[in-house]
C-alpha positions in Angstrom: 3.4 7.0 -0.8 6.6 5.4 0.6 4.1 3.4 2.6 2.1 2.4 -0.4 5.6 1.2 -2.0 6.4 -1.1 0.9 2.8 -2.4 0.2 3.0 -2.9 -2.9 6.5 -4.7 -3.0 5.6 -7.0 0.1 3.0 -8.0 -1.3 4.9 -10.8 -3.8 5.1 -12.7 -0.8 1.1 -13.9 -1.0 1.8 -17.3 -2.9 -1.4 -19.3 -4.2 -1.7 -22.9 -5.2 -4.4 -25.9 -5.3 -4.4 -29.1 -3.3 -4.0 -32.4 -4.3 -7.3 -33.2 -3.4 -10.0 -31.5 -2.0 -10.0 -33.5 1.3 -7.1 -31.9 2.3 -7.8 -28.8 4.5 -4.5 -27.1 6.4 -3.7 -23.8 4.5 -0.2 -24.8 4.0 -1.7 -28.3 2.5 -4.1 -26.4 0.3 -0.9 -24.0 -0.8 1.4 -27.0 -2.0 0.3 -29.4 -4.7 0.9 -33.0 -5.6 3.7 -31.7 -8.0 5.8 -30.1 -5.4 5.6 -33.1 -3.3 6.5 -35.6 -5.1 8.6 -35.5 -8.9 7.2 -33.2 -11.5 5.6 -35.2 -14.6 7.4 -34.3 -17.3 4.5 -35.3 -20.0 2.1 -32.5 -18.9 0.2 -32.8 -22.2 -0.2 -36.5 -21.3 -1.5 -35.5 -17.4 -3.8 -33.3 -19.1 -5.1 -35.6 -21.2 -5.4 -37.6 -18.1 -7.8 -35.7 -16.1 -9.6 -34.6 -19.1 -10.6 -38.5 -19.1 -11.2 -38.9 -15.8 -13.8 -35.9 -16.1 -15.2 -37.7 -18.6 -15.9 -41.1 -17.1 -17.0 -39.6 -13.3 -19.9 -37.5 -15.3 -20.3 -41.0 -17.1 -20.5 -42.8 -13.7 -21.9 -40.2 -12.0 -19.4 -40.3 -9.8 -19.6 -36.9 -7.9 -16.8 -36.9 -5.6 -14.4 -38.1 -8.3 -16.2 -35.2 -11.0 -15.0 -32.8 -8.2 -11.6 -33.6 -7.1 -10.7 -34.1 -11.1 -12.0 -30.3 -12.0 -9.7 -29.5 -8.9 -6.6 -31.4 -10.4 -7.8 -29.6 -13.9 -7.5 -26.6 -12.1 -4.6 -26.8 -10.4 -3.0 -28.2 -13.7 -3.9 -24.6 -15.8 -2.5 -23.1 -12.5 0.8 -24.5 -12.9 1.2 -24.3 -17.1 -1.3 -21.8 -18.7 -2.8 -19.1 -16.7 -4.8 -18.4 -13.2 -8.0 -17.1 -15.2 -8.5 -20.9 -16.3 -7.6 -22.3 -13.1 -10.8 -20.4 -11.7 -13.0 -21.6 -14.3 -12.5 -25.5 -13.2 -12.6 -24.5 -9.8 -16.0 -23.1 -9.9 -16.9 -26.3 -12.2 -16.2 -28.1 -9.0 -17.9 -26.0 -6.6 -20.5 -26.2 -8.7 -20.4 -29.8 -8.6 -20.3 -30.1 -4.7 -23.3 -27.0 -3.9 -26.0 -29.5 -6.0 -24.6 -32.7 -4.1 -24.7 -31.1 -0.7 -21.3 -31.9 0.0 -20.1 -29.1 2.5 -16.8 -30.1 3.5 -15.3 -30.7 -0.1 -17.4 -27.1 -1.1 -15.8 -24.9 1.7 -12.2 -26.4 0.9 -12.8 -24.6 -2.5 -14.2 -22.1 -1.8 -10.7 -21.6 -0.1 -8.8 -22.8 -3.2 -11.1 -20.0 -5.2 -9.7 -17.5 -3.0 -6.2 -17.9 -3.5 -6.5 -18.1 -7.1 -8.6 -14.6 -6.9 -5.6 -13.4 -4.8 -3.3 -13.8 -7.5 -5.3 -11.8 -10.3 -5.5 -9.0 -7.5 -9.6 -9.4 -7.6 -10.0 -9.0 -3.7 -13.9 -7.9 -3.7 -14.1 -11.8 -5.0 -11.8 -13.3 -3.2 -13.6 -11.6 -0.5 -17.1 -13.1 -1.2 -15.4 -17.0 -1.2 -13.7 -16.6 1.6 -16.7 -15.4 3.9 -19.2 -18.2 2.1 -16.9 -20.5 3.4 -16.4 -19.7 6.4 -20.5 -19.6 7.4 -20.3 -23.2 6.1 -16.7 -24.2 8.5 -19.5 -22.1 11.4 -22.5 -24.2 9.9 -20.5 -27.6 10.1 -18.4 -26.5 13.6 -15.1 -27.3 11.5 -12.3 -25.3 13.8 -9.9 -26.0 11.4 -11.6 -24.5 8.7 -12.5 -21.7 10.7 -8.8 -20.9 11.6 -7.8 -21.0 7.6 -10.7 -18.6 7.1 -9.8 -16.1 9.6 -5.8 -16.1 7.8 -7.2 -16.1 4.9 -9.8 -12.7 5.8 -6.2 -11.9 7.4 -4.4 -11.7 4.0 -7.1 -9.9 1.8 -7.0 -7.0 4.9 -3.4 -7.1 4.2 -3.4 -6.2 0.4 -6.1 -3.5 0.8 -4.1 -1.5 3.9 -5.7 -2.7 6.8 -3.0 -4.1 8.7 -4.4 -3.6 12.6 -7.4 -5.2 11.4 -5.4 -8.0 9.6 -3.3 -8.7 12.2 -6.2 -9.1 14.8 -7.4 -11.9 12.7 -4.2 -13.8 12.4 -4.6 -13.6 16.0 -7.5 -15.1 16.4 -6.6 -17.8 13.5 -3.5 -18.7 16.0 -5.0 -19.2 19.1 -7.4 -21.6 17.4 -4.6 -23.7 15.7 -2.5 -23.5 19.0 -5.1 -24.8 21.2 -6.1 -27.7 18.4 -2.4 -28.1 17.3 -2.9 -27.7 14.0 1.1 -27.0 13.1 1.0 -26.6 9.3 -2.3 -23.9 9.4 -0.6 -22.2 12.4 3.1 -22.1 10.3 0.7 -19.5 7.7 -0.6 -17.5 10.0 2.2 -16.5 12.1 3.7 -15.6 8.6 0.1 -13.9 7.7 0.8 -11.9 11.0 4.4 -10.9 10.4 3.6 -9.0 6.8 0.9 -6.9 8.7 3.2 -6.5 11.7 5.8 -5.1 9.4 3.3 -2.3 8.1 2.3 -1.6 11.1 5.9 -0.6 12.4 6.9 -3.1 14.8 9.4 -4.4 12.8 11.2 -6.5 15.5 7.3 -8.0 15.9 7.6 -8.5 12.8 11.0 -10.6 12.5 10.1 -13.1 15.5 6.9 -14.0 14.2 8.5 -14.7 10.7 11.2 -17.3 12.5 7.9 -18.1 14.2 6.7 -19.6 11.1 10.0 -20.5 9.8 10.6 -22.8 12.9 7.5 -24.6 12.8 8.1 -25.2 9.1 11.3 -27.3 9.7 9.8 -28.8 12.3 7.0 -30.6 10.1 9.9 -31.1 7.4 8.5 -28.8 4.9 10.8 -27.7 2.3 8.9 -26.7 -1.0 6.9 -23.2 -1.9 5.6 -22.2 2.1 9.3 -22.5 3.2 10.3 -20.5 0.7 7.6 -17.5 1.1 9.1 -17.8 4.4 12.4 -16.6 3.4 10.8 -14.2 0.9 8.7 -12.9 4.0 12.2 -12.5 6.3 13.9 -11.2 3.1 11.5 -8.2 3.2 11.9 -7.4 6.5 15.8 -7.5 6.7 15.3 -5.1 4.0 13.5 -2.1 5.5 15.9 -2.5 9.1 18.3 -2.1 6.1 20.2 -5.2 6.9 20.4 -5.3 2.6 23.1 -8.5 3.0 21.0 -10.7 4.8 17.7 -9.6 3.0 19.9 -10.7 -0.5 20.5 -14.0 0.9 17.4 -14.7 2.2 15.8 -13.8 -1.5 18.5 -15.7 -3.3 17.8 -19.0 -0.9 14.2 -18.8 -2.1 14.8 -17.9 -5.7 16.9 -21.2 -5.5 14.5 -23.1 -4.3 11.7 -22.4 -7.0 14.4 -22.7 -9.5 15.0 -26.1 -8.1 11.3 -27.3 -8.0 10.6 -25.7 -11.5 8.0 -23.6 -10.9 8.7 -20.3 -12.6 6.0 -18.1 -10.9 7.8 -18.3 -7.3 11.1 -17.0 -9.0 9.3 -14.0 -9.7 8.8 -12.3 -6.1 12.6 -12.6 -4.7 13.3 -11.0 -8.1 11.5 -8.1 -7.9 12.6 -7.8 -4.2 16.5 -8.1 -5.1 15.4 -5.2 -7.7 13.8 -3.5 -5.0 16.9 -3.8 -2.5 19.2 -2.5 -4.9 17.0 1.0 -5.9 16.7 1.6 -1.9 20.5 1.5 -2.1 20.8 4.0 -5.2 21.7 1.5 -7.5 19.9 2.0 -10.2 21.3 -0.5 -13.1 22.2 -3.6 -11.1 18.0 -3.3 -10.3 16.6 -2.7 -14.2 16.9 -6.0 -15.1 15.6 -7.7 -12.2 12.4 -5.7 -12.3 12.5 -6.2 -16.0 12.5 -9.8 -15.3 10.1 -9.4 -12.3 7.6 -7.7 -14.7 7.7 -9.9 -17.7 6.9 -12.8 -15.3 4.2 -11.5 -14.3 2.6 -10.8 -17.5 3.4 -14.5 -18.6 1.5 -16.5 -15.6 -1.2 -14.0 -15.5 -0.2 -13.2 -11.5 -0.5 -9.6 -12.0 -1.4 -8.0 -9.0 2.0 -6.4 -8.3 2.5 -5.1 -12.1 1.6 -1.5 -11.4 4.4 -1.5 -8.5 7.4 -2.9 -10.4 6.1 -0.4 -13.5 6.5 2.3 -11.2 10.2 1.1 -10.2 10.9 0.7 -13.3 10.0 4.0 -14.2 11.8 5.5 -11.1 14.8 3.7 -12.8 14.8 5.5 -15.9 14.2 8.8 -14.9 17.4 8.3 -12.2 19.3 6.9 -15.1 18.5 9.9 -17.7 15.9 8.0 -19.8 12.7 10.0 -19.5 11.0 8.7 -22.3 11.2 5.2 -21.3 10.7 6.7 -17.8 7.2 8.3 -19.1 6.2 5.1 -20.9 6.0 3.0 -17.4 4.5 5.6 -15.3 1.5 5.8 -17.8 1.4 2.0 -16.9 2.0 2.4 -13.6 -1.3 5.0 -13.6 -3.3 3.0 -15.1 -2.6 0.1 -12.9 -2.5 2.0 -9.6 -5.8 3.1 -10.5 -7.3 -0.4 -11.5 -5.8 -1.2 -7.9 -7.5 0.8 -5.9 -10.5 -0.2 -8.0 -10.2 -3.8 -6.4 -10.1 -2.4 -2.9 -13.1 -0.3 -3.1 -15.1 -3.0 -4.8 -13.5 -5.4 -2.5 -14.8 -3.2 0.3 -18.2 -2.9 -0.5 -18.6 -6.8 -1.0 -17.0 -7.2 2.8 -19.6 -4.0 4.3 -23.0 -5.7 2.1 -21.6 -9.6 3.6 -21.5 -7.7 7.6 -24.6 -6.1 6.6 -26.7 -8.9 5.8 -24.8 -10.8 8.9 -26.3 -8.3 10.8 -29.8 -8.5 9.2 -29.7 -12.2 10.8 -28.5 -11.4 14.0 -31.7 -8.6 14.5 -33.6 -10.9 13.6 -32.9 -13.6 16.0 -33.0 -10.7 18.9 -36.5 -9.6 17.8 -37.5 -13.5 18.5 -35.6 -13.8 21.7 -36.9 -10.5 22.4 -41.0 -12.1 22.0 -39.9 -14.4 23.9 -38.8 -12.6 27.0 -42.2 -10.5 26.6 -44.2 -13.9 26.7 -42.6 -14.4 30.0 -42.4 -11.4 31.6 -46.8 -12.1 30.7 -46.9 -15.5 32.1 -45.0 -13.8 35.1 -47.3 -10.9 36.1 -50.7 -13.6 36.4 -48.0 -15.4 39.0 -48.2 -12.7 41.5 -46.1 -10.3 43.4 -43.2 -12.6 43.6 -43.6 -13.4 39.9 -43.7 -9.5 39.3 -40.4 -9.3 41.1 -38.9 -11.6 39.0 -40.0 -10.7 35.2 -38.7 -7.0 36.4 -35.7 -8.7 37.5 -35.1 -10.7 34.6 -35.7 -7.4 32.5 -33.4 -5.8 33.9 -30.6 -8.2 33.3 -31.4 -8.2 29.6 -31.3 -4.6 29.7 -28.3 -4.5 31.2 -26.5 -7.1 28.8 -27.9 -5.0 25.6 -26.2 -2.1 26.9 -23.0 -3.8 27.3 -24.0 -5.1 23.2 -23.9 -1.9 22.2 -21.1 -0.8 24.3 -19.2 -3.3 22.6 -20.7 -2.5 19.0 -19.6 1.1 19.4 -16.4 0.2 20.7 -15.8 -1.5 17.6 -17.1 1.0 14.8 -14.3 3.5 16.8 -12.2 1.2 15.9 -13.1 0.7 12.4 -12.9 4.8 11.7 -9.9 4.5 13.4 -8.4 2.5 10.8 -10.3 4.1 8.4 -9.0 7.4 9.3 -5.4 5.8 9.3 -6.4 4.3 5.8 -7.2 7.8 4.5 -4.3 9.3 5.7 -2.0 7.4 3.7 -3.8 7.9 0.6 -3.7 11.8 1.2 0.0 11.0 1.5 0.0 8.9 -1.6 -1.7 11.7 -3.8 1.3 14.4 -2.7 4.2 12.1 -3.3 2.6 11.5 -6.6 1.9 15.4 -7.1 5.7 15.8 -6.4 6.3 12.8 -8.6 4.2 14.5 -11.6 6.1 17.8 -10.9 9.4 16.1 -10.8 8.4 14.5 -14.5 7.2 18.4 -15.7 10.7 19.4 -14.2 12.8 17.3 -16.5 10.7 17.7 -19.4 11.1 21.2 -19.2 15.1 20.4 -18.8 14.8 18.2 -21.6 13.2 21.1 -23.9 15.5 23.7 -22.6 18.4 21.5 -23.6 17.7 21.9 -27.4 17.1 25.7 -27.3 19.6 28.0 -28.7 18.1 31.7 -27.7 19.6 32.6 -24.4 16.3 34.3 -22.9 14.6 31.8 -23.9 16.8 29.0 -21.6 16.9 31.5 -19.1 12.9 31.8 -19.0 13.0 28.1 -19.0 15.0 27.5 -16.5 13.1 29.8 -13.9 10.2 27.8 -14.6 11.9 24.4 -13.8 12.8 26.2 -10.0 9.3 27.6 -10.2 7.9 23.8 -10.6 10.4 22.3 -8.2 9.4 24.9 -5.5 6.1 23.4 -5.7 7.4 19.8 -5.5 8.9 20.5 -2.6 5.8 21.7 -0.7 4.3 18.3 -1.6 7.5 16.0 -0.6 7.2 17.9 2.9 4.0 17.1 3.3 3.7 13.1 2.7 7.2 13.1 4.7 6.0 15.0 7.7 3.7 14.0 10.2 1.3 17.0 9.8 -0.4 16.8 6.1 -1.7 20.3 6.7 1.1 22.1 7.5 4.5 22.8 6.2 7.3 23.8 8.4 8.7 26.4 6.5 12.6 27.0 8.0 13.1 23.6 6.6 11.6 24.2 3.4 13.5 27.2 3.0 16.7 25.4 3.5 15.8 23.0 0.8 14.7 25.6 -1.9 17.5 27.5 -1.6 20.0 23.8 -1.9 18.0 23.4 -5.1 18.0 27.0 -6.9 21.6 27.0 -5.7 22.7 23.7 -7.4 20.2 24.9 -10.3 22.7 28.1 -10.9 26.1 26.0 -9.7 26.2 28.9 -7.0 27.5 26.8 -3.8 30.8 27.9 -3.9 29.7 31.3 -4.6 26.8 32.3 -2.7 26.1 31.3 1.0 21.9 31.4 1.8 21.1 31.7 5.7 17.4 31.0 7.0 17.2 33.1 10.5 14.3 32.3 11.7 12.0 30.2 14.2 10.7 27.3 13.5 7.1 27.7 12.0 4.3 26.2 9.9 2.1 27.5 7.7 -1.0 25.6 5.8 -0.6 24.6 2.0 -2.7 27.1 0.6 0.1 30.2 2.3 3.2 28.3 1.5 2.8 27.3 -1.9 2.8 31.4 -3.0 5.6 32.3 0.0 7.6 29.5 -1.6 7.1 30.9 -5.1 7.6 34.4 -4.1 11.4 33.8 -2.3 12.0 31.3 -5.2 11.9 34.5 -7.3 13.9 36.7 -5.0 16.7 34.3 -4.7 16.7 33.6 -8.5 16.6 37.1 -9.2 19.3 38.0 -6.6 22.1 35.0 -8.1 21.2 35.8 -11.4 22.1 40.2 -10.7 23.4 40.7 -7.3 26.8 39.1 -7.5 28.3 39.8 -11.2 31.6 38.4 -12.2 31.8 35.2 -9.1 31.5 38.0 -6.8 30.8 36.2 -3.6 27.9 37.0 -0.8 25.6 36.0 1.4 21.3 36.2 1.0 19.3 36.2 4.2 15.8 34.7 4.1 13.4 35.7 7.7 9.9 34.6 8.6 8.2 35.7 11.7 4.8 36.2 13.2 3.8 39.7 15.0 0.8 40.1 16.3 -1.4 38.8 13.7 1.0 39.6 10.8 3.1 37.6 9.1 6.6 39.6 8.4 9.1 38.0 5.2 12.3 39.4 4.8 15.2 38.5 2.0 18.1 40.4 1.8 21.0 39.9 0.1 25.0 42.3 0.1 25.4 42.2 -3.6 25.8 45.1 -5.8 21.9 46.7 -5.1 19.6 47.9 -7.2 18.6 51.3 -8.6 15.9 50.3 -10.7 13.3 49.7 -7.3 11.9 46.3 -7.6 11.6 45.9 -11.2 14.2 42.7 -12.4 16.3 43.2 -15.4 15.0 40.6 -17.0 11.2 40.0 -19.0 9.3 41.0 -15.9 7.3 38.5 -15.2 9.3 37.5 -12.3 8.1 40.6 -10.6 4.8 40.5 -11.8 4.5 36.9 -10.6 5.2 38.7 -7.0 3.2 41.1 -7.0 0.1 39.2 -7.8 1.0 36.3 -5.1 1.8 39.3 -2.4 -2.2 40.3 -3.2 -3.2 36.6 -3.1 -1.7 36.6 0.7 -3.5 40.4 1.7 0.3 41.8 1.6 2.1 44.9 0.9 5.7 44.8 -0.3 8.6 47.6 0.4 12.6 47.8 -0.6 16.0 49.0 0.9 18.7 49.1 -1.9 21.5 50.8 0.0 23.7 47.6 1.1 22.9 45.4 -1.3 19.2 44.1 -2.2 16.5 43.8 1.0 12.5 43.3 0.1 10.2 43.3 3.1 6.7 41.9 2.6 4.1 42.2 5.4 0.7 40.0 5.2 -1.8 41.3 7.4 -4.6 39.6 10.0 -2.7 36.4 8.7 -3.5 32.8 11.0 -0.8 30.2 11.7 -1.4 26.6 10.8 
């Protein structure tokens, strides 16, 4: 899950804009518009008017080329004052306009445009589909340029649905196409492309010199609007998670400044949110409610709401750290419901990408098949030569024999891959889905407290309260397994020692009561810790709640250890003892809760109440995770 935060919050750095004109073709050119280069118009209801006209006379004139490029302006217009949703619509007006007049160049440029403006509104699985129709027509036309923006552009939609190695290769590829051509503005994006997989990936310092990267070749082309300042963003994210905060806060405020300064309200919003985010990573929570506020309500009002879900969830982390559960419950049912329409995109985006290699590799079969007639029809013409002739169809066969193997060598070399990252993919969802179990248990937790805290009846606090340590025994299983690098296993020493912190502070027993774990260290699958951890949950709330009346101080032991194929747990505490056998004081249910988990686990239970309270439990032909 911590993963999928990083993702989420890095993610404000994709910024999307429309050309001037549709001639223009470096990613960086396509990314900054006529507005940011030179003053802004002030009478926007006048430019609109304006190109409204223009559309008017080109369909007039039949003017294609002008039709286009003013649907472009159009669109880059709504971009700038209304929403993204009609920016797209004038977009494909114009793409529509360029497919019937065969004009290639001008269609694959927006076809770029398209995808940036899908990348916004967080629908991948189409942004996906433009970005591969135009590269086959930058392939079709031998345009390297366009190539290279494709191949960031494939680079950043990898990026925002977790696959980073794969993401990163293709900024790879995209740079040593711009290096060798020196294309300086296209190569400035993808080194910065490169960096925000880089950072996901873990090699942070990686990371940080391919962001100057960028940054250098920015001021080197005298660029100072919107891709300088994603720049900044980009390094500001980074500083943050090597937890150099300082230098991550100046790099946000330098480029909230700078979109302040242009005027263009939709790049303040991503250093906001980030300042927001720096601030709950240092604990404090009220200096970052009203810069996700802000962050959020952005957002909503440029219709750029592909990072909506993660700021809801901050925000609801805020509350709930700040004692306000019901706004605290309000965001996370937004957050859930936008999480989910999240991972909607990838899958969908996902399936457009697998049908696009599929029918990619329809063609290339088919061109084999031919090639592979061909070779036959020689190998024929061959064999009416002669004996030398023979020699040298077999020959030749053999070459093309060999060379198909090495194909398929290289084919299967590269689905490993792909499972690889699959596999890598899956495990951090199976992380996701326990820190979000502990998350949901952590809510039930303070609901419960919240209920608890308007009952009167003593027994009936007390029954509550045992069922808030039940629940955050549970949560704990889950926290330990998206933090640990096993998700099967939970090492339980370690778990111990945190149950018994929590059920202590529950009970304000620190002083009191000292809890040992002597044991070796030892793991045990979810399915056996989750009733162990509920079992000495009980004993140690039954043993502060009877063994040490009056402050009394003492000590509880907690021991788990393997023999042979059993599975010995001992908790023993030097308190006052029992007399009554196992049987709590209390409504019972405690000890009926342990019995039934002890049968769950195959065990048997015994009891020594002559110093103090020890319960031995032994679960029999029991397997170690």
């Amino acid at each position: 899950m911590k993963r999928l935060l990083l993702l989420a919050v890095l993610a404000c750095v994709s910024w999307s804009s429309l050309p001037q004109t549709p001639s223009q073709t470096q990613e960086d050119t396509l990314q900054t518009s006529a507005s940011e280069i030179i003053p802004i118009v002030e009478d926007t209801l006048q430019q609109y008017k304006d190109f409204k006209k223009t559309i008017r006379l080109s369909q007039k004139n039949k003017d294609f080329e002008t039709l286009g490029a003013a649907y472009i302006d159009l669109a880059k217009w709504h971009e700038d004052h209304t929403v993204l949703d009609s920016s797209i619509v004038y977009l494909k007006k114009a793409i529509s306009v360029y497919d019937k007049q065969k004009m290639t160049k001008q269609l694959a440029d927006t076809y770029l445009l398209l995808v940036m403006n899908y990348s916004g509104t967080a629908e991948y699985d189409k942004g996906s589909e433009a970005v591969y129709k135009a590269l086959a027509l930058y392939e079709k036309t031998g345009d390297q340029r366009g190539i290279g923006q494709c191949y960031t552009k494939i680079c950043d939609l990898l990026y925002y649905s977790d696959s980073y190695a794969e993401g990163a290769e293709y900024c790879k590829k995209a740079i040593e196409i711009q290096e060798k051509n020196g294309y300086e503005e296209d190569l400035a994006l993808s080194y910065r492309r490169l960096a925000e997989n880089q950072l996901f990936l873990g090699n942070l310092d990686e990371s940080l010199k391919s962001m100057n990267t960028a940054l250098n070749l920015y001021k080197k082309i005298g660029e100072t609007g919107p891709p300088l300042l994603a720049c900044y963003n980009g390094r500001g994210n980074i500083y943050k998670y090597m937890e150099r905060y300082d230098e991550a806060i100046a790099d946000y405020n330098r480029c909230y400044e700078g979109a302040e300064k242009i005027g263009f309200t939709r790049y303040m919003m991503p250093p906001t949110a980030n300042i927001g985010h720096v601030y709950i990573l240092q604990g404090k929570y009220a200096e970052a409610l009203p810069y996700n506020l802000k962050a959020i309500e952005i957002m909503k009002r440029i219709g750029n709401t592909k990072n909506l879900w993660e700021n809801y969830m901050h925000v609801s982390n805020i509350y709930s750290e700040l004692g306000d559960y019901k706004n605290a419950l309000e965001y996370h049912e937004l957050y859930e419901q936008g999480h989910t329409e999240y991972l909607n995109t990838i899958i969908a985006r996902k399936d457009s990408e697998l049908q696009v290699k599929y029918e990619t590799a329809q063609k290339d079969l088919e061109i084999m098949s031919q090639q592979a007639k061909i070779a036959q029809q020689r190998k024929t013409q061959w064999l009416y030569i002669g004996i030398a002739g023979l020699l040298g169809v077999i020959l030749f066969g053999m070459y093309f024999t060999l060379k198909n193997i090495r194909k398929k060598r290289k084919a299967l070399a590269a689905v490993n891959i792909e499972l690889d990252a699959k596999n890598k993919q899956n495990e951090l969802l199976l992380k996701e889905i326990h820190h979000r179990v502990k998350n949901n248990l952590e809510m039930v937790k303070s609901l419960i407290a919240l209920q608890s805290a308007k009952l009167e009846d003593g027994a009936s606090k007390e029954a509550m309260l045992a069922s808030q340590n039940r629940v955050q025994s549970m949560g704990i299983i889950h926290q330990k397994l998206y933090q640990g690098e096993n998700l099967g296993s939970i090492e339980m020493k370690d778990y111990f020692m945190n149950l018994s912190e929590g059920v202590l502070d529950t009970f304000n027993a620190e002083e009191k009561v000292k809890i040992e774990c002597a044991m070796d260290d030892l793991n045990l699958d979810v399915d056996t810790a989750v009733p162990i951890g509920l079992i000495v949950n009980e004993l140690l709330t039954n043993a502060l709640k009877y063994a040490f009346p009056e402050g009394v101080k003492g000590q509880i032991n907690i021991s788990l250890t393997q023999k042979d194929n059993d599975l010995l747990l001992e908790v023993s505490d030097n308190g006052v003892g029992k007399t009554e056998g196992l049987k709590p004081k209390g409504t019972g249910f405690g000890t009926q809760l342990i019995q039934l988990l002890t049968q769950q686990l195959n065990g048997t239970i015994s009891e020594d109440s002559k110093n103090g309270t020890a319960v031995f439990f032994n679960f029999k032909n029991f397997k170690i995770a």
